[in-house]
Steps between C-alpha positions, in 0.01 A plus 500: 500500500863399662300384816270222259821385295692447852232300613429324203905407458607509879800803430703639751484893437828494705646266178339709208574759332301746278606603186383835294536776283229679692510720845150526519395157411751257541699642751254589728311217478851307603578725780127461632498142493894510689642321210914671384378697211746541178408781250638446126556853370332333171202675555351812534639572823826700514788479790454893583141386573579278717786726656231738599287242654807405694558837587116534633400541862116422365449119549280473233802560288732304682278198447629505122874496588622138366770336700705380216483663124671427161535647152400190371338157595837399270743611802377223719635176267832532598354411869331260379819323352645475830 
């Protein structure tokens, strides 16, 4: 899907970033496509999950480690102010 909408829109994976409340969708999908991932912990995903992933020597698991993560899509606006 990322691969039609990059072609379609000319984006730099290197200049996007990936935002979810998902490991297994979102996330992975991010890290696949080598897009920075950002997982809101909005969803149904919670941050011991994604400990343990982190913690994993299985790469299938690692592959759902976001680089970035936030309690709330909220805490970004004050970066955005700047």
């Amino acid at each position: 899907m990322f691969d039609c909408v990059a072609s379609e829109f000319d984006i730099d994976p290197a200049r996007t970033i990936m935002v979810g409340d998902r490991l297994d969708t979102d996330i992975l999908m991010g890290n696949t496509c080598g897009l920075t991932t950002l997982l809101t912990l909005t969803g149904v995903t919670t941050l011991e999950e994604v400990k343990g992933h982190e913690e994993s020597d299985c790469p299938a698991r690692q592959s759902l480690v976001p680089d970035y993560y936030v309690d709330s899509i909220a805490d970004l606006l004050p970066a955005l102010e700047d």
